[in-house]
C-alpha positions as CSV (number, residue, x, y, z in Angstrom):
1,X,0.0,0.0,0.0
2,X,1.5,3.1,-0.6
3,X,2.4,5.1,2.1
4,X,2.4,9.0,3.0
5,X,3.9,10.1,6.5
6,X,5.8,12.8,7.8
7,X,8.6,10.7,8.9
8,X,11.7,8.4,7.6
9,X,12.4,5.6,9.7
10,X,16.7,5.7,10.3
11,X,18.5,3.6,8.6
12,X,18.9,0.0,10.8
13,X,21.9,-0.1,13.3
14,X,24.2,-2.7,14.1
15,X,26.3,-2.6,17.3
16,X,28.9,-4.7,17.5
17,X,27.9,-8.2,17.1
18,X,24.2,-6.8,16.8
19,X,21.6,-5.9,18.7
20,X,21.9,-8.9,21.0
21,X,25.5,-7.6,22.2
22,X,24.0,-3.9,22.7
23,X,20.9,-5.4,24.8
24,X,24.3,-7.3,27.3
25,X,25.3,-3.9,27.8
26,X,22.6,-2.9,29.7
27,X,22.7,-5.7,31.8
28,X,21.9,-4.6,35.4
29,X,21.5,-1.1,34.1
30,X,19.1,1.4,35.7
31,X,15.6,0.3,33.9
32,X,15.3,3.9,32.2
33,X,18.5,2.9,29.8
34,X,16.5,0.6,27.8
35,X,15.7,4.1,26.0
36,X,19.0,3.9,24.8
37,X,17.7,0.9,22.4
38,X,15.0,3.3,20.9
39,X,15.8,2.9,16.9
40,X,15.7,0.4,13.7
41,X,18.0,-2.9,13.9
42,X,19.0,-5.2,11.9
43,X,18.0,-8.9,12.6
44,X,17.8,-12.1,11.0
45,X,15.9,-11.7,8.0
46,X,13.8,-8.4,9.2
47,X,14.3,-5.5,11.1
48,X,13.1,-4.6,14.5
49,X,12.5,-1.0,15.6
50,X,11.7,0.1,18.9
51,X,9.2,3.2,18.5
52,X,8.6,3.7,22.4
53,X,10.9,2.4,25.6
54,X,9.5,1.3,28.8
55,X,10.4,3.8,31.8
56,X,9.9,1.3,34.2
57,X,8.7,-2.0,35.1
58,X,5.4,-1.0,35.8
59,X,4.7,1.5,32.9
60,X,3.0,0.6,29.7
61,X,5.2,-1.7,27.8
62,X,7.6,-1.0,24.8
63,X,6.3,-0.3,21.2
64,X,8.1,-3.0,19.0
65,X,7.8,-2.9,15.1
66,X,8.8,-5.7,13.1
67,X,9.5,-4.9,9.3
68,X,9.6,-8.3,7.3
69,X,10.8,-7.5,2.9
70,X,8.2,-8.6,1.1
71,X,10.9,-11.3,-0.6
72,X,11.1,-12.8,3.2
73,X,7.4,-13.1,3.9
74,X,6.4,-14.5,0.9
75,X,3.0,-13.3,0.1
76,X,2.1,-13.7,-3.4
77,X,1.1,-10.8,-5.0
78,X,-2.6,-11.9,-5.4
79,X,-3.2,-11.4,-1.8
80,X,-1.8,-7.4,-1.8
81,X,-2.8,-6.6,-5.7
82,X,-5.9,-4.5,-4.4
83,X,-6.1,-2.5,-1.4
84,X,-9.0,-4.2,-0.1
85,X,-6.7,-7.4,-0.4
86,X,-3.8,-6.2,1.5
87,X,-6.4,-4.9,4.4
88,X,-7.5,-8.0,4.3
89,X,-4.2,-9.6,4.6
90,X,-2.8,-7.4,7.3
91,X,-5.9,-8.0,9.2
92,X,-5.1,-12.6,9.0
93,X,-1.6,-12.0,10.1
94,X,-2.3,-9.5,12.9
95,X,-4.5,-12.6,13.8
96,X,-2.2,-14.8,13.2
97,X,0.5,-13.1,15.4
98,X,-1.8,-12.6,17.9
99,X,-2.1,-16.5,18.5
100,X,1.4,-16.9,18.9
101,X,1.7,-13.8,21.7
102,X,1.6,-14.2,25.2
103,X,3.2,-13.3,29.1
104,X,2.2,-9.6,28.0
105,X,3.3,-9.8,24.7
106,X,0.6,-7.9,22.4
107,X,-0.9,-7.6,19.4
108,X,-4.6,-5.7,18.5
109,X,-6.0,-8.3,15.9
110,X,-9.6,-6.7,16.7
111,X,-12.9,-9.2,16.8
112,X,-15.3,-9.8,13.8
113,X,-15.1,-6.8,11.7
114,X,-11.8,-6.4,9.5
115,X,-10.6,-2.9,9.4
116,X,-7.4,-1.1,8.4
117,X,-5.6,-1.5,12.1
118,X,-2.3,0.1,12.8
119,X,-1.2,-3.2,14.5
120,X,-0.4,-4.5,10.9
121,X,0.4,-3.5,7.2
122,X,1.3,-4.5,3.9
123,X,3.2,-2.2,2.0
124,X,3.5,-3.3,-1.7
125,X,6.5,-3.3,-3.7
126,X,6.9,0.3,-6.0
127,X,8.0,3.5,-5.7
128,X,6.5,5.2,-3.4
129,X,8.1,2.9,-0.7
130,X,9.9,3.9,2.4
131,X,14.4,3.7,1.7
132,X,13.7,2.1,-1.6
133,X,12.5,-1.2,0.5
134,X,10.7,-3.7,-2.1
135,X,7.5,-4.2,0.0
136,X,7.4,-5.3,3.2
137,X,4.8,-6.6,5.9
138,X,4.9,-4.1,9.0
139,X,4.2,-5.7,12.4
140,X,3.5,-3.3,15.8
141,X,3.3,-5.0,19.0
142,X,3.4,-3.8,22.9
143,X,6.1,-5.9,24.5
144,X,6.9,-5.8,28.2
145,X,10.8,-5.5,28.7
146,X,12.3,-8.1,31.7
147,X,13.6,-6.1,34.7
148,X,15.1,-7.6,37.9
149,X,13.3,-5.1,39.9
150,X,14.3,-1.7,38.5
151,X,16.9,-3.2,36.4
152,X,17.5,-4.7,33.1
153,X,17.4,-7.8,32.6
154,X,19.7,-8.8,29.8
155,X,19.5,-12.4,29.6
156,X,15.2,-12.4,30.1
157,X,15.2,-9.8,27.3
158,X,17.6,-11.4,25.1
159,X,15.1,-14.3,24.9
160,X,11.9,-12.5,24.6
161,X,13.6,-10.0,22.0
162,X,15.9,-12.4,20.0
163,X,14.0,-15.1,20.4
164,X,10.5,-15.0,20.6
165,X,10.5,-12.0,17.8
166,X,11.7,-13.8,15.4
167,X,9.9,-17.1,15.7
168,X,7.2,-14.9,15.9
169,X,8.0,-13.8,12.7
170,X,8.9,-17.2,11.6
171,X,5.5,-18.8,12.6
172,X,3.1,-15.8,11.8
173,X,4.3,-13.3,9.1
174,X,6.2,-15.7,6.3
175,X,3.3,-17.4,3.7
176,X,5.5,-21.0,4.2
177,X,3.8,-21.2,8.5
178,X,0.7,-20.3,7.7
179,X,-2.7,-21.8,6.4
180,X,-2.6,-20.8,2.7
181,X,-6.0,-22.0,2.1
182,X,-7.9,-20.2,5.3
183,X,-5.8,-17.2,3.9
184,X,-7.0,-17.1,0.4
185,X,-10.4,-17.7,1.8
186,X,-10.0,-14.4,4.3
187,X,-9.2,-12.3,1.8
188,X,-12.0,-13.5,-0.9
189,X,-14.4,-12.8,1.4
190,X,-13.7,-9.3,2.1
191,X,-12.9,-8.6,-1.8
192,X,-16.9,-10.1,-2.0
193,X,-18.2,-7.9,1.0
194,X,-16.4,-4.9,-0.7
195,X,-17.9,-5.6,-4.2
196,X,-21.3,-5.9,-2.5
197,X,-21.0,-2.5,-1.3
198,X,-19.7,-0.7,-4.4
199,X,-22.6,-2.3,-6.2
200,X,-25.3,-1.2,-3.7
201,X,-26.3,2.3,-5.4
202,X,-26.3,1.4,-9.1
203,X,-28.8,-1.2,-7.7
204,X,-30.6,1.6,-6.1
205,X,-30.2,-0.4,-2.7
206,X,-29.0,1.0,0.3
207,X,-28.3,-2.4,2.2
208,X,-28.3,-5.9,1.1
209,X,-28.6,-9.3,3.2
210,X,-27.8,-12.9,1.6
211,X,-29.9,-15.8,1.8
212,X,-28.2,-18.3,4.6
213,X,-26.7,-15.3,6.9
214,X,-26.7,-16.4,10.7
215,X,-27.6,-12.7,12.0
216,X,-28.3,-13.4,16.0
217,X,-25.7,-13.0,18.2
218,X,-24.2,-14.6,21.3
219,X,-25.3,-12.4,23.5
220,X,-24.8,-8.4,24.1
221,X,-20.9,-9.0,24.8
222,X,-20.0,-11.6,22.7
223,X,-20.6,-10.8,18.5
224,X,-19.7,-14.0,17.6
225,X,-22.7,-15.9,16.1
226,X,-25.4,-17.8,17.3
227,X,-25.0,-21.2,17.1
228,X,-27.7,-24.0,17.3
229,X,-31.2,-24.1,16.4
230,X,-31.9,-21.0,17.2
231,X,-29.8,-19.7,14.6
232,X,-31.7,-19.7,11.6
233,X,-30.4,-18.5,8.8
234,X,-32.0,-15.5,6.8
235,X,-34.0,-15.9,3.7
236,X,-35.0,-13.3,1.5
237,X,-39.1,-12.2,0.6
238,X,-39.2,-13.1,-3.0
239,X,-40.4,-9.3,-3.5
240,X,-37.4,-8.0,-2.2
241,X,-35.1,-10.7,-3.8
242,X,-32.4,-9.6,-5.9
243,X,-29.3,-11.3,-7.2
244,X,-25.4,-10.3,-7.8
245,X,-22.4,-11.8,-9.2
246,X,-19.6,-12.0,-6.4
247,X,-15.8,-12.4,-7.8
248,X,-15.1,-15.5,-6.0
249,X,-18.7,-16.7,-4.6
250,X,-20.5,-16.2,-7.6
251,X,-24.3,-15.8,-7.9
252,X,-25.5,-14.8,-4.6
253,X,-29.4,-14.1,-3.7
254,X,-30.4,-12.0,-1.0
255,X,-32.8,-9.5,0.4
256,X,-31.7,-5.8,-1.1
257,X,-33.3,-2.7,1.0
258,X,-34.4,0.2,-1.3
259,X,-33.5,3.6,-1.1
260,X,-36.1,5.6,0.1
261,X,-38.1,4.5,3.6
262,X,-37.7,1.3,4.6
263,X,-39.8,0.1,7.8
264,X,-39.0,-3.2,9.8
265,X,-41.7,-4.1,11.9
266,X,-42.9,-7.6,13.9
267,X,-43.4,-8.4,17.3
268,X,-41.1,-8.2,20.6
269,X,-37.9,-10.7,20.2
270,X,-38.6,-11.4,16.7
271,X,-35.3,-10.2,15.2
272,X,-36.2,-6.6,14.2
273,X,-33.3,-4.9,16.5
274,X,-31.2,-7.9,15.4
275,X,-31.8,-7.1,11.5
276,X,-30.6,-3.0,12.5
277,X,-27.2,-4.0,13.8
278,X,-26.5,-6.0,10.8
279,X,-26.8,-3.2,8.9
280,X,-25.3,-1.1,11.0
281,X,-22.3,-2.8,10.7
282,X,-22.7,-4.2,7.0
283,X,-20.4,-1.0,6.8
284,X,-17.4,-2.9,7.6
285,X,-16.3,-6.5,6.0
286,X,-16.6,-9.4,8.5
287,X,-14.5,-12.8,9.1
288,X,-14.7,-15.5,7.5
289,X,-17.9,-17.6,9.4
290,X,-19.2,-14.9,10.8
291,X,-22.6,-15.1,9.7
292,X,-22.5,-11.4,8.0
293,X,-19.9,-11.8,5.3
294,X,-22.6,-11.2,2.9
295,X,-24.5,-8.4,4.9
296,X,-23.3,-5.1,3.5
297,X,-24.7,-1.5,4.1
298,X,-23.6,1.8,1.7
299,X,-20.3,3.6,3.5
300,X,-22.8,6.6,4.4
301,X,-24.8,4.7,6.5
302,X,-25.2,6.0,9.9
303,X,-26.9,4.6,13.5
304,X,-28.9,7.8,15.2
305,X,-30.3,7.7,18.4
306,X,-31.2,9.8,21.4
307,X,-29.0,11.0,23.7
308,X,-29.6,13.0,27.5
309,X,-27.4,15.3,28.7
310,X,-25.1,15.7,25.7
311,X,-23.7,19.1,24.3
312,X,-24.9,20.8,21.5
313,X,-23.1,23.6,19.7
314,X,-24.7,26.0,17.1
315,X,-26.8,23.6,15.8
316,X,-29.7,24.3,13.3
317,X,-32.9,22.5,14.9
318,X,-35.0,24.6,13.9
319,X,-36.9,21.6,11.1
320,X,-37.4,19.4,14.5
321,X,-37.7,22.2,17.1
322,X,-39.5,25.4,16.9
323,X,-40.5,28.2,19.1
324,X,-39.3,27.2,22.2
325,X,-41.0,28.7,25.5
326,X,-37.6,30.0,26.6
327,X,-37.1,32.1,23.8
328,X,-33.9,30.2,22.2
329,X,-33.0,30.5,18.8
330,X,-33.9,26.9,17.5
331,X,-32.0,27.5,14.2
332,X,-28.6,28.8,16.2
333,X,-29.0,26.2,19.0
334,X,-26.7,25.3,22.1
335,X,-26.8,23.8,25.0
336,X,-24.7,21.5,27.3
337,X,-27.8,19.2,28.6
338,X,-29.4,18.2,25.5
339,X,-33.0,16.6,26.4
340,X,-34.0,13.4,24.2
341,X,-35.8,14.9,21.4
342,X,-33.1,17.3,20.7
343,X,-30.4,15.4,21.2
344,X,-32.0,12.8,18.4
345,X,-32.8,15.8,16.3
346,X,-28.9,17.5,16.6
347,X,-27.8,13.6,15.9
348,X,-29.8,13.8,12.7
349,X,-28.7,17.5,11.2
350,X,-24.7,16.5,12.5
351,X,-25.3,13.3,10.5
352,X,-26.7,14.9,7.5
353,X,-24.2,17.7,7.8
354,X,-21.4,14.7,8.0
355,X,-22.7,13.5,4.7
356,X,-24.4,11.1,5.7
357,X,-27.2,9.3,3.0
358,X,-28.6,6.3,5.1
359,X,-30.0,7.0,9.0
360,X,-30.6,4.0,11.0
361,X,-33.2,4.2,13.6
362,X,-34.6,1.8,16.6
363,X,-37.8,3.5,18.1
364,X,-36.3,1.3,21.6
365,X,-33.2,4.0,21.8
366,X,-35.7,7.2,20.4
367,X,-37.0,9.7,21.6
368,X,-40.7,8.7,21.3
369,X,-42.1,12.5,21.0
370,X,-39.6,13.0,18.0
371,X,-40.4,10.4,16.6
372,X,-44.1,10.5,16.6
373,X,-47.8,12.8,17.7
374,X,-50.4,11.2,17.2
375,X,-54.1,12.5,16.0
376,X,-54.9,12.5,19.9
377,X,-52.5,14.1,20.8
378,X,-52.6,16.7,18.2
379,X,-55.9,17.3,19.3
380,X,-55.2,17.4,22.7
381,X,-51.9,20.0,22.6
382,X,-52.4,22.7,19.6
383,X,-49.4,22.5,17.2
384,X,-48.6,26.3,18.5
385,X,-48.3,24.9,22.4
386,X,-45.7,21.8,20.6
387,X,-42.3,22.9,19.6
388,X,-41.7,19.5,18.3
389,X,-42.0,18.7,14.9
390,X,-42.2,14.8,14.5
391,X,-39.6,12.7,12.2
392,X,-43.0,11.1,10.8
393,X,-43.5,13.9,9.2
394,X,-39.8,15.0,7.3
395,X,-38.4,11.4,6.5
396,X,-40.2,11.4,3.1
397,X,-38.7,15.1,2.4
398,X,-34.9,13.7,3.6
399,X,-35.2,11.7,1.0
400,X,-36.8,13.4,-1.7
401,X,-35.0,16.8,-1.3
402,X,-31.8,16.1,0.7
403,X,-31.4,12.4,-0.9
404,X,-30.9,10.9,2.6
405,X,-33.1,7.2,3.3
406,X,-34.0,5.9,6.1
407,X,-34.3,2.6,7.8
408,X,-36.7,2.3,10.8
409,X,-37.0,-0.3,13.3
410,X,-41.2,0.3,14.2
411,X,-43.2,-1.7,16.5
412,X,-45.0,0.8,18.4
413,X,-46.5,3.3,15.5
414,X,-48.8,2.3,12.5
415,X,-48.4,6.1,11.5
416,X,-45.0,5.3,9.8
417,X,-47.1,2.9,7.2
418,X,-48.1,6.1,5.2
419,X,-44.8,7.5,5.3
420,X,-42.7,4.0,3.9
421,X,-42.3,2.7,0.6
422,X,-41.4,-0.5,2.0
423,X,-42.4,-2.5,5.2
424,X,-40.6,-5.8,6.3
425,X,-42.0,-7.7,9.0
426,X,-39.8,-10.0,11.2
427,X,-41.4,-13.3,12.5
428,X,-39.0,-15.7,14.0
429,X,-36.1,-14.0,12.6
430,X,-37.8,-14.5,9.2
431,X,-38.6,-11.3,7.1
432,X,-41.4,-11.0,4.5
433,X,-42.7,-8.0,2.7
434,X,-46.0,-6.7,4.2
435,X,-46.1,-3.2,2.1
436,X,-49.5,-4.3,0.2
437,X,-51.1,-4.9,3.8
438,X,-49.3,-1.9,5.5
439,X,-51.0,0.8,2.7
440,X,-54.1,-0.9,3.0
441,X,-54.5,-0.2,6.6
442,X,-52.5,3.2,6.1
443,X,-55.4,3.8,3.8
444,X,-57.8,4.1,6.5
445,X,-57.6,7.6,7.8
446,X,-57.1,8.0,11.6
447,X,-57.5,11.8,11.5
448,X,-53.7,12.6,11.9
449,X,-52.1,15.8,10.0
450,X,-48.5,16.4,8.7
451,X,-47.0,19.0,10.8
452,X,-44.2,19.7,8.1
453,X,-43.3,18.4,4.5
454,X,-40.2,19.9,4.3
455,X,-36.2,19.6,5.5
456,X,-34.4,22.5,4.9
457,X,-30.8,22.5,3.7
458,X,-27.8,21.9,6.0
459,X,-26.2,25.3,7.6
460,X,-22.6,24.6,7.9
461,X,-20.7,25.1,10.8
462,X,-16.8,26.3,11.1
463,X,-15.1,24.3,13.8
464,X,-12.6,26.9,15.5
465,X,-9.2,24.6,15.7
466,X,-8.1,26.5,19.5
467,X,-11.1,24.4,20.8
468,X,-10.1,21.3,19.5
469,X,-6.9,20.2,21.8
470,X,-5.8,17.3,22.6
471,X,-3.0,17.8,25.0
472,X,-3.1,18.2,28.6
473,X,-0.4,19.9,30.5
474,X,1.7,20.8,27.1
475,X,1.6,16.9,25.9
476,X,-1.0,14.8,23.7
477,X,-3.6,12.7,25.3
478,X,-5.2,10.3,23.2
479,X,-7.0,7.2,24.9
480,X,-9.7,5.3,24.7
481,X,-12.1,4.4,27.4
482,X,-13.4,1.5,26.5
483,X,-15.3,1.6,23.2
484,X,-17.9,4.4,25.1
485,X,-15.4,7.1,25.8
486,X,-12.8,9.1,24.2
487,X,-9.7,10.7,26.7
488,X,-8.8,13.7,24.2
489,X,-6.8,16.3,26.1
490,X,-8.3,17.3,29.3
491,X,-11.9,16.4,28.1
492,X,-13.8,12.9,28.1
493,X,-16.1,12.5,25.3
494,X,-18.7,10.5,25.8
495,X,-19.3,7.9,22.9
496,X,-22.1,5.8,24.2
497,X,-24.2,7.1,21.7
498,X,-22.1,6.5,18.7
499,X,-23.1,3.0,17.5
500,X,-20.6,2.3,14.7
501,X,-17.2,2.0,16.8
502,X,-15.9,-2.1,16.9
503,X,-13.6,-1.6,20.2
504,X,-11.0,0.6,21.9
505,X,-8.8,0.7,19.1
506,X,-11.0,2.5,17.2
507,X,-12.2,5.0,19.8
508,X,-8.4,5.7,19.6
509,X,-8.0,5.9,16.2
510,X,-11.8,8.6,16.2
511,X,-9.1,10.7,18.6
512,X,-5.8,10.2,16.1
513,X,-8.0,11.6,13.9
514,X,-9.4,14.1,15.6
515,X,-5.4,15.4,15.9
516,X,-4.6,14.8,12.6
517,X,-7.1,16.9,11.4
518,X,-5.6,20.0,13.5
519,X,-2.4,19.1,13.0
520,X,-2.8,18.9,9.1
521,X,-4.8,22.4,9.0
522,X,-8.0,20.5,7.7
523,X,-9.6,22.5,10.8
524,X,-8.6,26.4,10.1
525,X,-11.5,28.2,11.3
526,X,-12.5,29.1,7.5
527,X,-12.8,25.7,6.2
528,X,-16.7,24.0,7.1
529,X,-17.0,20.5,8.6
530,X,-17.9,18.8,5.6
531,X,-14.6,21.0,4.0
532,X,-12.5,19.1,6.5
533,X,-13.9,16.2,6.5
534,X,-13.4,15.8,3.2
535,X,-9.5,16.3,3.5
536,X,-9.5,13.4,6.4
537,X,-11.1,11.3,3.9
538,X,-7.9,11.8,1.4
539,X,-5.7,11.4,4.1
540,X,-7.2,8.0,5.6
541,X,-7.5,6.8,2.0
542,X,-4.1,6.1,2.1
543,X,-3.9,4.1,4.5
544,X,-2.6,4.1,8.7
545,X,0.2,6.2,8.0
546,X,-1.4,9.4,8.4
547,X,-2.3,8.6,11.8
548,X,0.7,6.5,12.8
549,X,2.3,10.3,12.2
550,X,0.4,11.5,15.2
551,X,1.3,8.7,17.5
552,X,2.0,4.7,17.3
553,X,-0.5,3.4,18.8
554,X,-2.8,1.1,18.6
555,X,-6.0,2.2,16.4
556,X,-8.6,1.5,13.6
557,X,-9.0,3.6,11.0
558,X,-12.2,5.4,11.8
559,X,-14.5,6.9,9.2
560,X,-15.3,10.6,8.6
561,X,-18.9,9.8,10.8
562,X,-17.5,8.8,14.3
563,X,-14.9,11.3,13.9
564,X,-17.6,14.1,13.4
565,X,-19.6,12.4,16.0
566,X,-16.8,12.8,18.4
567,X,-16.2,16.1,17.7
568,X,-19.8,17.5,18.4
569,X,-19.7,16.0,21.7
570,X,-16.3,17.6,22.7
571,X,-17.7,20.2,25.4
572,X,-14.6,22.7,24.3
573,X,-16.2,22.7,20.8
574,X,-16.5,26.2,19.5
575,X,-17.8,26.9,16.0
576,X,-18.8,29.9,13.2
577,X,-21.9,29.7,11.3
């Protein structure tokens, strides 16, 4: 993969006899001089660069890169001719390496979803490679370094540096150790996912789920997927039934969902929820066996939901929330204890302002009187004592003006049934197409009137970069929380909200991004959102290197969405309009 980064890695050293002979030096040396190692060395058939030392037993442990030449690993060029190949690739052998780790030894392989991770790359042969190096496969890992108390430990680190390194390197990164076949397989079925995708809007489709995929999970903590009888595998309504040519599995069938309004209904514990989060995470490939390695959504496809007590800044609610008994300016709106309804609504605008064209919805984590008013209710409160503006009443105009569909989990609301072109009920984890049935009955009136018919155009904000800092005390802080918070500076973003994040990596990588875009000038004060985000884009496009220049760490490449996400919830945020 070519590779863009503000940094050239030294040349490797050799001291003395090596590296093993400058590691006896330090033996029974204060713990601190293994910073004295920090560089690129020469080994046995790769090099090994320490990026980070350890200051002392108990701090985090060393940052290890291992850089394998292409001609040493092996790979044959089919599996890094594409870059959604070499992802692919990078993604078995961080696996891989990660099954041959342990006593501390670390490697972020990540869980179902295979993402660009800056825990492995594959850098093809060509030009635009670092020091003239012929391709190479790139390898960071956290390694604790042996200490007898608060010294160094020659002889312990000689074994876990010499020795275990390389047979790591041996048993994980060359194409001789490691199962070809499973191999081929893992990167065929990503290349399939990916051509899914990319044929989703010349089919007019904004998600697409294959006949036979396993979609329960094992439970709330464990994505792996169901197993027994109670995993029944999905099958398409004929209505809905459309079929694709895959570039290794061939003809596939499957259910495609339509752009437009697409409503998924059914009773409690029938699989409606279940069907959402496989869309909302057809946005990445998954692993081989999975279930959902033929369950793809379009790139723009984000998860909204509502959110108490979050922070709001200059936000144009003004579609959603009008003439508010305080007085505020709906259109220019802020606040740092966002009730549910506006929270949901600011989700929506920052989503559409993101670029986003597909909204995912679950009425279980809405914000019932956004979503919906009933007649009742409309003849019980006078529109002029509501400020609300229901999403009932605007989803048909996202899409028909702003080009923005919508996918609704619905159990609770028949009103919806006027507004959808298409209605899917789930029985038993099975879906079939009730649209005929659902117009019928929306045929009947119930005395309900649109509030609105229209959604205005996106204002667009100007992040001011001062308010967007990620050190504390004069030095970066970057860490994850878990996958529900964000450590960026002095501030903790909260990012319980923000559905489409896999783990902590990427919550770290949302953060590297964040920096990046600072760092690079994306965010200038003139520039809009959308301007800026448009610049990450070209810069993640490339690959892990752009954020790798912030800081080695480990991360997943984020997308444009969580990255804006994270930034409107940063309570320093400050923007122009």
């Amino acid at each position: 993969m070519p590779r863009s980064t503000d940094r050239r890695p030294p040349a490797p050293r050799r001291a003395r006899g090596g590296f093993a002979d400058a590691l006896w030096v330090l033996d029974g040396a204060s713990y601190g001089r293994y910073k004295s190692l920090v560089g690129r060395w020469a080994m046995d058939g790769f090099d090994l660069e320490i990026v980070r030392g350890q200051a002392d037993p108990y701090a985090p442990p060393a940052r290890v890169v291992l850089h394998v030449p292409a001609t040493v690993a092996g790979f044959p060029a089919d599996l890094w001719r594409t870059p959604v190949r070499r992802r692919a690739l990078a993604s078995f052998l961080a696996r891989r390496a990660a099954e041959e780790t342990g006593d501390g030894i670390r490697v972020d392989a990540g869980g179902q979803e295979i993402l660009d991770r800056g825990s492995c790359q594959v850098v093809p042969p060509g030009p635009t490679t670092l020091d003239g190096e012929p391709g190479s496969v790139v390898l960071r890992l956290n390694v604790p370094l042996p200490g007898r108390g608060r010294r160094i430990d020659a002889r312990a680190a000689e074994h876990v540096l010499c020795r275990r390194l390389p047979r790591l390197v041996d048993r994980a990164l060359r194409h001789a150790a490691v199962d070809a076949e499973a191999l081929t397989r893992f990167a065929d079925t990503a290349e399939d996912s990916h051509a899914l995708r990319q044929a989703l809007p010349r089919l007019g489709l904004v998600a697409f789920v294959a006949d036979g995929a396993v979609l329960p999970r094992r439970s709330g903590v464990d994505d792996r997927p169901l197993t027994g009888p109670a995993a029944l595998p999905f099958r398409s309504p004929e209505q809905l039934r459309v079929a694709l040519d895959l570039p290794h599995a061939g003809r596939v069938t499957g259910m495609g969902v339509p752009e437009g309004v697409t409503l998924i209904v059914g009773g409690g514990f029938h699989g409606k929820s279940t069907l959402l989060r496989a869309l909302e995470t057809g946005i990445w490939d998954n692993v081989p066996g999975d279930g959902r390695e033929r369950v793809v959504s379009r790139p723009d496809t984000v998860k909204v939901r509502a959110e108490d007590g979050r922070r709001i800044e200059r936000v144009d609610l003004h579609a959603f929330v009008d003439h508010l008994p305080s007085g505020d300016d709906t259109a220019d709106f802020r606040t740092d204890n966002a009730s549910g309804s506006t929270s949901q609504a600011a989700a929506i605008v920052e989503s559409v302002e993101a670029g986003a064209k597909v909204l995912l919805i679950d009425e279980d984590t809405a914000a019932t009187n956004l979503m919906i008013r009933d007649a009742r209710m409309q003849a019980l409160v006078a529109k002029d004592r509501e400020p609300l503006t229901p999403f009932v009443d605007l989803v048909r105009s996202l899409h028909r003006d702003q080009g923005v569909s919508t996918v609704l989990v619905m159990g609770g609301s028949g009103d919806y049934m006027e507004v959808a072109d298409r209605v899917v009920m789930m029985d038993a984890y099975q879906p079939s197409d009730v649209t005929a049935r659902a117009k019928e009955l929306a045929a009947v009136p119930t005395g309900r009137r649109a509030e609105a018919d229209t959604y205005p155009g996106t204002v667009h904000r100007r992040p001011d970069p001062a308010s967007v800092d990620g050190s504390a005390r004069g030095r970066p802080r970057i860490q994850a929380r878990g996958r529900d918070g964000l450590v960026f500076g002095e501030e903790t973003v909260d990012l319980r909200a923000v559905a489409q994040l896999a783990d902590a990596p990427h919550v770290v990588g949302v953060g590297l991004a964040l920096e990046a875009m600072v760092r690079r000038g994306h965010l200038d004060g003139r520039r809009t959102l959308t301007e800026a985000l448009d610049l990450l884009d070209r810069d993640l496009a490339g690959g892990a290197e752009c954020l790798l220049a912030v800081r080695d760490e480990d991360f997943a490449l984020p997308r444009r969405f969580e990255v804006a996400a994270a930034l409107n919830r940063l309570r320093t945020l400050s923007v122009a309009r």
